[in-house]
C-alpha positions in Angstrom: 0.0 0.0 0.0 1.4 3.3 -1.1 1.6 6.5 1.1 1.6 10.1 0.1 3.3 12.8 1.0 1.1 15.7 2.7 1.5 18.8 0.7 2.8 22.0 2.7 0.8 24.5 2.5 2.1 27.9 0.3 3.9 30.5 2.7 2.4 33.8 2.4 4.4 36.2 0.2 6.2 38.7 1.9 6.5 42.4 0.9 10.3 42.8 2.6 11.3 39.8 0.4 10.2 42.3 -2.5 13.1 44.6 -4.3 11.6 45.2 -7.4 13.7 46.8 -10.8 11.7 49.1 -12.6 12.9 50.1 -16.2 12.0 53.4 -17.0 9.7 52.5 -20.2 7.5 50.6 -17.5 7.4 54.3 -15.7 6.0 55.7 -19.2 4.1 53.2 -20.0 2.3 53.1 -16.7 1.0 56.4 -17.0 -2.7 55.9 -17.4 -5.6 55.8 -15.0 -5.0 52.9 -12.4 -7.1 50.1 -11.9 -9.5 51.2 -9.8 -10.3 54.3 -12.3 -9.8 52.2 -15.2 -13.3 52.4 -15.7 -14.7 55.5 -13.9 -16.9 58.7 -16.6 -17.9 61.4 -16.0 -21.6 59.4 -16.5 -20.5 57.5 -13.0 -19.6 60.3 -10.7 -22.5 60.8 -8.3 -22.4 64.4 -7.0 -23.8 64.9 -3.9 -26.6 67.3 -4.2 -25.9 69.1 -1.0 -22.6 70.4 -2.7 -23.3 72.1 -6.2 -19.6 72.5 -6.6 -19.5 68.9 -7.6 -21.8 68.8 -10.1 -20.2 72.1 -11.8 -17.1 70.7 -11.7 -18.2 67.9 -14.0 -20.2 70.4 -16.5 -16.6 72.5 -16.5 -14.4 69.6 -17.1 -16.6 68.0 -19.3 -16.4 71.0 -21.3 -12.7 70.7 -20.9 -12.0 67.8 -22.8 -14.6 69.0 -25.5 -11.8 72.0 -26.0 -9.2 69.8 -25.9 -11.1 67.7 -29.1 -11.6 70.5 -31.0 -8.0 72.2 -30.5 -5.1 70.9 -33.3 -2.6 68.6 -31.4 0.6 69.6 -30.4 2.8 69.9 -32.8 0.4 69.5 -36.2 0.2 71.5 -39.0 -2.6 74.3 -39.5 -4.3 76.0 -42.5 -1.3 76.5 -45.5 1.2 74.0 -44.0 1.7 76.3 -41.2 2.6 74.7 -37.6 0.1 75.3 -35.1 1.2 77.7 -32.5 3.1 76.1 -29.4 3.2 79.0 -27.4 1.8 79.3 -23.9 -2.3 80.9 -24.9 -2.6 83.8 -23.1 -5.3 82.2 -20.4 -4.4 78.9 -18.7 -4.3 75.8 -20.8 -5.0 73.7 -17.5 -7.3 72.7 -14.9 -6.4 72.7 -11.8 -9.4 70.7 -8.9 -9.3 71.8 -5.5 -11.0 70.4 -2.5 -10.4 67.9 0.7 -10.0 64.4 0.6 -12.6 62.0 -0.9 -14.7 64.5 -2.8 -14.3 62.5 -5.7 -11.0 64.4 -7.7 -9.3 61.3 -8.5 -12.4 60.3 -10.1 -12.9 63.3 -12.1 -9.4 63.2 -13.1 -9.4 59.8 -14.7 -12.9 60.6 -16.2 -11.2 63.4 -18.0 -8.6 61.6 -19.5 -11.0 58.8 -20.8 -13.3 61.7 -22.1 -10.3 63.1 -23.9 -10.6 62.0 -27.9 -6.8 60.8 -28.2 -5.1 57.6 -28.1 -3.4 56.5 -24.8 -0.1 57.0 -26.2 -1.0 61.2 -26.6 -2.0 61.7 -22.9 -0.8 60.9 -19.6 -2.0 60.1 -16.3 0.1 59.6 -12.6 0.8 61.1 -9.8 2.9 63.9 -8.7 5.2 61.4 -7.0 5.4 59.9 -10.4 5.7 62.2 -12.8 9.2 63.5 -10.5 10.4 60.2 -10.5 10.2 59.4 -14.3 12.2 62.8 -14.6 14.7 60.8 -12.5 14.6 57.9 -14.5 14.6 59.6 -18.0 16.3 62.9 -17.0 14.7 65.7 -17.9 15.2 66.7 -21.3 14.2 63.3 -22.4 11.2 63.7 -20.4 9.8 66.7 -21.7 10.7 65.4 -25.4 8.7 62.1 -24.0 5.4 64.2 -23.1 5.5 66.7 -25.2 3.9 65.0 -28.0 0.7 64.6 -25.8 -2.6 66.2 -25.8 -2.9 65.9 -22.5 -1.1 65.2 -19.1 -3.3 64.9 -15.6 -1.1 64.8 -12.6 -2.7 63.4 -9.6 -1.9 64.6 -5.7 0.1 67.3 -7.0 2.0 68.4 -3.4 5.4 70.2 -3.4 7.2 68.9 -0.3 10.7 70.3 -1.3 12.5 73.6 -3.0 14.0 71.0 -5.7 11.2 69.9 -6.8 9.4 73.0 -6.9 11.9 74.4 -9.8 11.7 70.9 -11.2 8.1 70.8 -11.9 7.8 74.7 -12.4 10.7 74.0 -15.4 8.8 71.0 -17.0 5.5 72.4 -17.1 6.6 75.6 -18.6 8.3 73.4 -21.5 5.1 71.2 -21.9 2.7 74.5 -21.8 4.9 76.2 -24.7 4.5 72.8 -26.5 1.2 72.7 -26.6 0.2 69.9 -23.7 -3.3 70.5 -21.5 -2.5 69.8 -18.1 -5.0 68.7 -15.4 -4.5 68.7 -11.8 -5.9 67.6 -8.0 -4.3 68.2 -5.0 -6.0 70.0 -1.2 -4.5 72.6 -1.8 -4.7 75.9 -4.1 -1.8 76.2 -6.6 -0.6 80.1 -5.3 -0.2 77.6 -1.8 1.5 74.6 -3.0 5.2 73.9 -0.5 3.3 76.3 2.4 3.9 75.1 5.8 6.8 72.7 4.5 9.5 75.0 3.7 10.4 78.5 2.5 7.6 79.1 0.0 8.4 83.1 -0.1 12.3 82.1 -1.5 10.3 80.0 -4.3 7.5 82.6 -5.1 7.9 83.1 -8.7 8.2 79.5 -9.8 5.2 78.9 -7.8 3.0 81.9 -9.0 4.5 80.2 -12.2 2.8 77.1 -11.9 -0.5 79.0 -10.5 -0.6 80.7 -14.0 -1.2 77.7 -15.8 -3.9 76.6 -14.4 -7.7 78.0 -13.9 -8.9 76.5 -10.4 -12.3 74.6 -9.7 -12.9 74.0 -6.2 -15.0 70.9 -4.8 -16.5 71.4 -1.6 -17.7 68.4 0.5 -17.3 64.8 2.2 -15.5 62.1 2.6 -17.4 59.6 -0.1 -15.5 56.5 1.0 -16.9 56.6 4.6 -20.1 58.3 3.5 -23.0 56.3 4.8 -21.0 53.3 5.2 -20.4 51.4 8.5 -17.3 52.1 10.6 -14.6 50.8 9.7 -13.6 47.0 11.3 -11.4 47.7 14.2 -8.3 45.9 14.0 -8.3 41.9 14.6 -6.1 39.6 16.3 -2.5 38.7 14.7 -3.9 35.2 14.7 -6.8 36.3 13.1 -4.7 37.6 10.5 -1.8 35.4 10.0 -4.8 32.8 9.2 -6.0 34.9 6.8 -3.4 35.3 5.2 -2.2 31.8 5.0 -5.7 31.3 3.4 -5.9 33.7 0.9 -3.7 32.8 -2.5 -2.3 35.7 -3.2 -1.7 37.4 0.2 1.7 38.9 1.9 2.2 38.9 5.2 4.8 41.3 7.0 5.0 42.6 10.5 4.7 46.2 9.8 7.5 47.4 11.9 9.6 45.6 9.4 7.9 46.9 6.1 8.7 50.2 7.5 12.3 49.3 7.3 12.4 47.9 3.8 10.4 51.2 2.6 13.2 53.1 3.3 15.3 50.8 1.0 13.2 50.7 -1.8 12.7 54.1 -4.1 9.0 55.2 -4.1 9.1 55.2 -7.6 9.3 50.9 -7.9 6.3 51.2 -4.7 3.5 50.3 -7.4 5.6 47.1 -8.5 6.4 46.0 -5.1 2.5 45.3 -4.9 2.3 43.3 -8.1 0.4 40.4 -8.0 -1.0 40.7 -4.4 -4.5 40.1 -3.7 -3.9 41.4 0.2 -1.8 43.0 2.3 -1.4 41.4 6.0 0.2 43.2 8.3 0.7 42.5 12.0 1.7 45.0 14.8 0.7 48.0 13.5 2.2 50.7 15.9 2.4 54.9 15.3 5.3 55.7 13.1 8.2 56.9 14.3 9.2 59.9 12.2 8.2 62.0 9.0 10.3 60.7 6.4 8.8 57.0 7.6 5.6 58.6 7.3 5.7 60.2 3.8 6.8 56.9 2.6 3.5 54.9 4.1 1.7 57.9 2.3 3.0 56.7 -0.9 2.7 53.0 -0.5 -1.2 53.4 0.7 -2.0 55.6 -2.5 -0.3 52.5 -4.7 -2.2 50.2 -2.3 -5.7 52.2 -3.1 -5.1 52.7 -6.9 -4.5 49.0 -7.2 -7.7 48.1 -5.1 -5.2 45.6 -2.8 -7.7 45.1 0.3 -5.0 45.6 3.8 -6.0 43.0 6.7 -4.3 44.4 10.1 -3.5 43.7 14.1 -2.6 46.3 16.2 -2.9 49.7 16.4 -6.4 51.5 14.1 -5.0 53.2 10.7 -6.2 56.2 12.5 -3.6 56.5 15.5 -0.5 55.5 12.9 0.3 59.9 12.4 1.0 61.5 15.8 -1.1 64.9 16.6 1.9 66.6 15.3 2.1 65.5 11.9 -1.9 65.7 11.8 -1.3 69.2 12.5 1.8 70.1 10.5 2.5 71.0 6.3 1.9 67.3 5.1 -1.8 66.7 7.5 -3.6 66.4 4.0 -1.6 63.8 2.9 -1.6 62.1 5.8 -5.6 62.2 6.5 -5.6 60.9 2.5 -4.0 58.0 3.7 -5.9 57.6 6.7 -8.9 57.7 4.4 -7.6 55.3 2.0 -6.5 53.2 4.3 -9.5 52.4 6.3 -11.5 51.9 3.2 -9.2 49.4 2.0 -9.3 47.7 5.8 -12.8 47.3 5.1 -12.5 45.9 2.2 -10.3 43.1 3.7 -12.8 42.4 6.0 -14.5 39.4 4.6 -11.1 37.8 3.8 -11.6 37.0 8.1 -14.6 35.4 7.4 -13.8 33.6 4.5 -10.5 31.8 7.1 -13.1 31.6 9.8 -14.9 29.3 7.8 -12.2 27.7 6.3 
């Protein structure tokens, strides 16, 4: 009589064993909505009708891309063989959405650049955090000949955290402007604003009113629509709870999160997105505040991925809303760290059921 081996069970992935490469036509090529906007119109935005500012910001940038499909693209010939001009128009060539966290920008963002009659090659979508790093990646002469065939480029999250890349960003748009690209912004705060509270904004105020002129602002007042109606979000479980779970789900990583802290900080932002490939859930155990701001900025980052990417976050410990101390909720970066916050606890719901479904198992 023959006997069989029992077959192990498959060891949860691990994020820390993660050090991902990413060559820099990945960076270009990955510049289109994310997965969970893939799919998001103008048609699927639901304002709320307590806050007409939403549902003029729809009719405006809906309006938007109609301009954008009757202008000539960049760089084509006019009337007589003539080039088109490339030259910035004397009133902004860019939108630029203002408003809190969860009002839906993202959202209206994405739907602009679906609504937007070119091919995906001729417009470009990412965040700020991306658009610096492919400058890295490509340098930046390379990078403005790279986007400045486009019709369009929307930058998500745009937030200037540092003098650099203040005259970075202020440099590039300027090129893309006199070549002829739209731009499209979000961010929480106004574009005459951008850097205040983080470092010497006065020293950088012409490149700033520089970036404030290309761009007309639309403001969007009101709630957080990921917690909107919706039940509170599951307080944190048990690390037994959720090392089951993760043994359980195909697909899942499992770190302790003290540790993914660590291997943040040796792993550029920029290769964040493809340290999440393939995962169907993040497990983390020992979730504890974080210890400084540059720790902090980073888990920013890694929650946005984390969000765009729709990767549900199972967690013991501490509740995603004690990770930022009172002084960073207070300080220059609180937006971005109530954003993650946000994002976070939606995505912790989301994980929820993945408990139930190892309960039962």
């Amino acid at each position: 009589m023959s006997t069989s081996t029992p077959i192990a069970e498959a060891q949860p992935l691990s994020l820390c064993a993660r050090e991902p490469r990413v060559p820099p036509e990945r960076l270009v090529a990955e510049l289109v909505p994310p997965p969970r906007f893939d799919s998001v119109r103008f048609s699927t935005y639901v304002p709320d009708p307590q806050q007409p500012s939403q549902a003029e910001a729809v009719r405006e940038l809906s309006a938007f891309a109609a301009s954008l499909d009757a202008a000539p693209a960049a760089g084509k010939r006019g009337w007589f063989g003539r080039r088109a001009r490339t030259s910035a128009p004397a009133a902004p060539r860019g939108v630029y959405l203002d408003g809190g966290y969860g009002v839906g920008k993202t959202h209206l963002l994405a739907s602009l650049w679906h609504a937007t009659d070119a091919p995906p090659e001729k417009k470009a979508f990412g965040t700020f955090v991306e658009l610096t790093n492919l400058v890295g990646a490509l340098g930046f002469q390379q990078t403005v000949t790279t986007l400045s065939g486009h019709r369009l480029l929307c930058i998500d999250e745009f937030e200037l955290d540092d003098p650099g890349d203040t005259v970075l960003v202020s440099s590039l748009l300027a090129r893309l402007v006199e070549a002829g690209v739209a731009l499209a912004a979000t961010s929480n705060t106004l574009p005459g604003k951008l850097g205040e509270g983080r470092f010497a904004a006065q020293d950088f105020l012409r490149e700033i009113q520089g970036l404030s002129a290309h761009f007309r602002a639309l403001r969007i007042d009101g709630d957080d629509y990921r917690h909107r109606g919706l039940p509170e979000a599951p307080a944190p479980f048990t690390e037994e709870r959720v090392v089951r779970a993760a043994e359980t789900t195909p697909g899942a990583s499992l770190d302790a999160f003290p540790a993914l802290l660590g291997h943040l900080a040796r792993v550029h932002p920029s290769r964040y997105g493809a340290l999440t490939d393939g995962l169907s859930a993040v497990c983390l155990t020992g979730v504890a505040p974080v210890p400084d701001q540059s720790t902090a900025l980073r888990l920013v980052v890694l929650a946005d991925r984390l969000y765009d990417r729709e990767v549900p976050v199972l967690a013991s410990g501490l509740p995603f809303d004690r990770l930022f101390s009172e002084e960073m909720l207070n300080g220059g970066y609180r937006k971005k760290y109530f954003r993650a916050i946000s994002r976070l606890t939606a995505l912790a719901r989301d994980a929820k059921p993945l408990v139930e479904a190892s309960a039962e198992g």
